[in-house]
C-alpha positions in Angstrom: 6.1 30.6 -42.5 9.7 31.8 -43.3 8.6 35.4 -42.2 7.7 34.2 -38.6 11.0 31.9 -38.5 12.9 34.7 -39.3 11.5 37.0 -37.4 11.8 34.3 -34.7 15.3 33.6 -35.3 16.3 37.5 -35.1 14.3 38.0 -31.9 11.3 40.9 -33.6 8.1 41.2 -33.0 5.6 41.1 -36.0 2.8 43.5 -36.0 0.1 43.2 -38.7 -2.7 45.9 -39.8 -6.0 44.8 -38.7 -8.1 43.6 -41.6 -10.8 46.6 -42.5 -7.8 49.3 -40.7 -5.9 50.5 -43.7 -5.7 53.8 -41.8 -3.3 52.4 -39.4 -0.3 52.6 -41.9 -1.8 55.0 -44.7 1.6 55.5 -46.5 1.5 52.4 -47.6 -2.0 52.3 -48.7 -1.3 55.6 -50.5 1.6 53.8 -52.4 -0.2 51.0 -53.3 -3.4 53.0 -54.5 -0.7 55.0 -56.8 1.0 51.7 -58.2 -2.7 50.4 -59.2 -3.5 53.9 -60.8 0.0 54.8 -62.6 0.8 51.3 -63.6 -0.9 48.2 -63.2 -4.7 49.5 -64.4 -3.1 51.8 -67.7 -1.4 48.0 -69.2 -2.5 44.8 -69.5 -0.8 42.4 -67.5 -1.8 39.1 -68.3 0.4 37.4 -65.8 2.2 37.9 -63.0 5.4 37.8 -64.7 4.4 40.9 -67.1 3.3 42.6 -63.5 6.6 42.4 -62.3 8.3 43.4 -65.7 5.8 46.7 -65.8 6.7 47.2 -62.2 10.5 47.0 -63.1 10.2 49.1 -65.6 8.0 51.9 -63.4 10.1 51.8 -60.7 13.2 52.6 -62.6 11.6 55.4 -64.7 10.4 56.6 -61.2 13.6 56.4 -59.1 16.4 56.8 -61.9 14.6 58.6 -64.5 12.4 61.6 -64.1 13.6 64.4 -62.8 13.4 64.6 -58.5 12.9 68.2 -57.2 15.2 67.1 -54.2 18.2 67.3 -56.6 17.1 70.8 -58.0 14.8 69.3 -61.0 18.0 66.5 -62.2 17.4 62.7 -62.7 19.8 60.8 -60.0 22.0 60.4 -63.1 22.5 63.7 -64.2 23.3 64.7 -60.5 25.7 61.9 -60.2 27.7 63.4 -63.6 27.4 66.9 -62.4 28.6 66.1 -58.6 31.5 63.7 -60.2 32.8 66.8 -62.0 32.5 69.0 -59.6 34.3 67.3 -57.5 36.5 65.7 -60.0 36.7 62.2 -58.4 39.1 60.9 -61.2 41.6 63.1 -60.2 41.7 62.6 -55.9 44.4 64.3 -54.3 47.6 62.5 -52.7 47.8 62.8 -49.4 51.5 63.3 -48.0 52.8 60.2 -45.9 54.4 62.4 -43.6 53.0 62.7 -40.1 50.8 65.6 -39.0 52.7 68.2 -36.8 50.0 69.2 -34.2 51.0 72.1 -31.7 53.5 72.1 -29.4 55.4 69.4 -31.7 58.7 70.0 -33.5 59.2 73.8 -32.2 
């Protein structure tokens, strides 16, 4: 009910996967086939609210934690240190409050 007034009140179109065509968006059936396998069927989760604690915790270990090959084999973390360094952002530079000559100006 608050999905369709939403999407009523924002003027989009809904478009639901026919039952019995998981094909039609298979990225998503792929990611939740991996949540079942790598989380929810290796614990126990007696109730929902343990589900969404092991969740939690998975998707943190899975976006902030292990290493992404996308940022040369670094957590997020360990990219963020090196690139802060790198570009020492605690030390910005000060950029003069005069005006910018451009050409033809002042000569």
């Amino acid at each position: 009910m608050a999905l369709d007034r939403w999407a009523y009140t924002k003027d989009v179109t809904l478009a639901f996967i026919r039952p019995g065509k998981p094909v039609e968006n298979a990225f998503i059936e792929s990611f939740n086939g991996r949540i079942r396998q790598e989380c929810l069927t290796r614990h126990y989760v007696p109730d929902l609210e343990d589900a969404r604690k092991t969740l939690e915790q998975r998707r943190m270990r899975y976006n902030d934690l292990r290493p992404h090959r996308s940022l040369n084999g670094m957590t997020p973390e360990g990219f963020a240190q090196q690139w802060r360094a790198k570009h020492d952002v605690n030390n910005t530079l000060k950029l003069s409050q005069e005006p910018v000559q451009t050409k033809g100006e002042g000569h």
